[in-house]
N, C-alpha and C positions, 0 to 999 in steps of 0.2 A: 297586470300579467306577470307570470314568474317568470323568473331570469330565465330559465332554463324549461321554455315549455313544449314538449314534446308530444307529436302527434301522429300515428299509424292512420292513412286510409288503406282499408282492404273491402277487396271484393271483386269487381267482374271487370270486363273490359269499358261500361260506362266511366269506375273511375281511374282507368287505364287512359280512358281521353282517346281510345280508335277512333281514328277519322279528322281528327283536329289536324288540318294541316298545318297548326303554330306549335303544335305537340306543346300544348299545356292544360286540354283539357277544361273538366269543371275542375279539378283538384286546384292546378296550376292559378288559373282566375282567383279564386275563394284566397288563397295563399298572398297572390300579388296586390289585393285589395285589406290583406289583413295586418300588413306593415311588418316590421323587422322583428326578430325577436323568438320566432318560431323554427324549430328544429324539424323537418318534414320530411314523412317516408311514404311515397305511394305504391303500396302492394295490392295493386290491381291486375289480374290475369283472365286473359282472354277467355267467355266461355265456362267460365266458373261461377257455381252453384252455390248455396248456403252450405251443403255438405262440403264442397271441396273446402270452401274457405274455411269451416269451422277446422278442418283437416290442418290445414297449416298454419292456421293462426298464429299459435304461442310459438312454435318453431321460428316463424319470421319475424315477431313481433317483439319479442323477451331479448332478444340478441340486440333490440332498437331502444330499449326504453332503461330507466336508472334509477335509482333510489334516491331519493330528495328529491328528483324534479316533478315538475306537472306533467302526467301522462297521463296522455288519452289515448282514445282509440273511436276513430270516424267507421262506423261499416255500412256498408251499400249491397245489396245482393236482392233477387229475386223475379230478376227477369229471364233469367236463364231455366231457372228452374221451373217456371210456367210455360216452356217451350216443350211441345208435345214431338216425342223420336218414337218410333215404331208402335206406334199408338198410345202411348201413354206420356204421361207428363212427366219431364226427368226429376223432378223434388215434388211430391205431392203437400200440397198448402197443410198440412197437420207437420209433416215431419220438417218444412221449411222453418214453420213457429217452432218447433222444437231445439231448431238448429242457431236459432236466433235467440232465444229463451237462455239456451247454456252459454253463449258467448257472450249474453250479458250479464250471469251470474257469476262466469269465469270473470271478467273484469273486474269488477267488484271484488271480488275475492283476493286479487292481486294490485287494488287501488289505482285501475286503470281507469278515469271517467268517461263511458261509453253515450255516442251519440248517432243515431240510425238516422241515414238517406233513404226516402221508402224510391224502389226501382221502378226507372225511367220507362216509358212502351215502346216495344217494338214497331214500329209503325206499319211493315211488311207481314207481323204476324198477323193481322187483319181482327176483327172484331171480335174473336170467342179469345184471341191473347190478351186481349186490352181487357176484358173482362177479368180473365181470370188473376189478372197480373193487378187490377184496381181491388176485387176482391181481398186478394194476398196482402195489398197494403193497408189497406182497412183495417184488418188483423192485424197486421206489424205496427200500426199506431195502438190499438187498443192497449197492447202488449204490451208497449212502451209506456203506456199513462200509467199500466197499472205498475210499472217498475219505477217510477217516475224518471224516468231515460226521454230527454229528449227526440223527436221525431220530426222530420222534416219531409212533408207531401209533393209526390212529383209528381205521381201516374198523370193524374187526368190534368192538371196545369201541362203539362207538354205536349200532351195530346190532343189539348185544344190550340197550340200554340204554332201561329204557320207558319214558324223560323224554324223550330224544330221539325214539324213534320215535311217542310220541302227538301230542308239538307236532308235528312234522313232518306229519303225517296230521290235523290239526286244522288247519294252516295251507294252503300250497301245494302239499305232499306232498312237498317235497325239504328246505325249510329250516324248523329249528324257533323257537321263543321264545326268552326270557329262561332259562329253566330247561335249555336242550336247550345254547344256546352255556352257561352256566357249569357243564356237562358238560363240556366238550371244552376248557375253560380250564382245568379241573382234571386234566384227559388233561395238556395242555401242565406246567402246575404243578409236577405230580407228578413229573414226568419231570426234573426238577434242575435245574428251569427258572432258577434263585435261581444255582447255581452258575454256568450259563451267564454270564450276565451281570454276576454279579461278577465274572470274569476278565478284567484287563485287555488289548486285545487293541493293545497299540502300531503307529500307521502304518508299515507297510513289513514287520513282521516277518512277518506270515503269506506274503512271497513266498518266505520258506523253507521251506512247507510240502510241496511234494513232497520235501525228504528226509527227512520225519516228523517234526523236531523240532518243529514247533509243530502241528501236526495230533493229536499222541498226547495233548496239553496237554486238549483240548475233546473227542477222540474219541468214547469207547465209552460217558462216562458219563453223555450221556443217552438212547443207545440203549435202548428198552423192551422 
């Protein structure tokens, strides 16, 4: 791991960790299990879309990261945006991948190593959300394979899982406890979370990654 390895989560209130009465969230878990050494920033906001988030991104994220060190960038988003307001869905699944697409060409561009959490279900939005929200990630992984961008699968592991779905329905209906995020930390864990992060990712080399040399490095193996 590099001395200096620094890591941005952004995205919705899932990795805001609402609900967690230990206020540590999945972010917090994944971090406390991944030992000393890491610099960690969670810009996670309530209710926020793939658009909002692409909105703020480098604004909040540029100000967090440095030149020599290992940066990355964790993003989670797309349950919000498959939430349907005055009849329509607030991010439709074309311009969500769009939105995801550029914030991981923008990374690259600036030698940030990007790694997607595909978004957790609503449990309250009842069965045409979980649809469109497992849909959406389906997508968000493909996307990823073809960027060679690691991907980590929530939707339907949660949604089958009845820690997450009683907190969730005991609380708000969308976010659960203390026992539902260190569900979905051990989703992330599991998935070679450890190797990620031990690789060191030196400033400037990942601008070589569209000819595959350093993108085949992190690829496929923590795709689930």
């Amino acid at each position: 791991m590099n001395e200096d390895l620094r890591i941005c989560f952004i995205g919705d209130s899932f990795v805001q960790g609402i609900g967690d009465p230990e206020y540590r969230g999945w972010v917090g878990r994944v971090l406390a299990a991944s030992g000393p050494g890491i610099t960690a920033f969670n810009l996670g906001i309530r209710r926020n879309t793939s658009a909002d988030v692409l909105r703020r991104c480098w604004g909040e994220v540029e100000p967090r990261v440095l030149p020599g060190a290992d940066n990355r960038l964790v993003i989670s988003f797309g349950s919000n945006d498959a939430v349907v307001e005055d009849g329509n869905v607030r991010v439709g699944r074309a311009q969500c991948l769009d939105n995801l697409a550029t914030l991981l060409t923008e990374s690259r561009e600036r030698a940030i190593h990007p790694l997607v959490i595909g978004p957790p279900p609503v449990i309250d939005g009842g069965a045409e959300h979980l649809r469109r929200t497992a849909e959406l990630a389906d997508d968000m992984a493909e996307l990823c394979e073809s960027r060679k961008v690691p991907f980590v699968a929530t939707t339907q592991h949660l949604a089958d899982d009845p820690v997450w779905t009683r907190e969730a329905r005991a609380g708000d209906g969308a976010h659960p406890g203390s026992g539902g995020y260190q569900r979905l930390a051990e989703l992330v864990l599991d998935s070679r979370w450890q190797s990620w992060i031990a690789r060191p990712t030196p400033y400037g080399l990942l601008q070589q990654a569209e000819t595959g040399q350093v993108a085949d490095i992190f690829g496929d193996e923590i795709r689930r």
